[in-house]
C-alpha positions, -999 to +999 in steps of 0.1 A: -107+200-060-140+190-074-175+188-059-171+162-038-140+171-020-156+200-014-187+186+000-163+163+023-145+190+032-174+213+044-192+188+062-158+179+082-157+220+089-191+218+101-196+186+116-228+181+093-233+148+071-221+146+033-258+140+025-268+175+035-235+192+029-243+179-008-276+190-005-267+231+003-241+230-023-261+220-052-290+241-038-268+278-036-252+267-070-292+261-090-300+292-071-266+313-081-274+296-121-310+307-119-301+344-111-273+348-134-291+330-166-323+354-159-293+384-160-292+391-123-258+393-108-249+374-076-228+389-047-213+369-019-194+394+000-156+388+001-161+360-023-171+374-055-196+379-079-209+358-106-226+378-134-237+379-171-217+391-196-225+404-234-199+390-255-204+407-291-208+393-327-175+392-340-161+372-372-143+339-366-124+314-389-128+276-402-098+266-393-099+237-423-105+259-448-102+295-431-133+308-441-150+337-422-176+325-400-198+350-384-208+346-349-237+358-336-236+378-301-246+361-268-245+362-230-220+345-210-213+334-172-188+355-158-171+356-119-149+385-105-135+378-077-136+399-044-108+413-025-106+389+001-105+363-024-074+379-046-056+382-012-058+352-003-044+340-037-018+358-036 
């Protein structure tokens, strides 16, 4: 599924039009981007959370020539999914 079957499915759940659907959607995910790139985790109950993550400097390898390559540390996007979520997967 990608964004737009999303938005069509939404506004078919909702009876709103794709335009606004479309709208929402991009607006929660700037919003959820925002929060988590100033380091502020984001809950939606029985959904998940979306969070930043450390990841630390660690040694990597040219794979041409398989020199060590250091890389530096750096925060990354993470999502954990909540309960209701991993049951509904399963």
């Amino acid at each position: 599924m990608n964004k737009a079957d999303l938005v069509d499915q939404v506004a078919a759940r909702t009876g709103q039009t794709k335009v606004a659907v479309a709208a929402t959607i991009e607006a929660a995910m700037d919003a959820i981007m925002e929060s988590v790139a100033s380091s502020e985790s984001v809950t939606l109950s029985g959904f998940g959370t979306f969070e930043p993550r450390e990841r630390r400097a660690r040694t990597g390898r040219n794979p041409r020539t398989g020199d060590p390559v250091p890389i530096p540390p750096r925060t990354v996007p993470a999502f954990r999914p909540g309960n209701t979520f991993k049951s509904a997967v399963e």
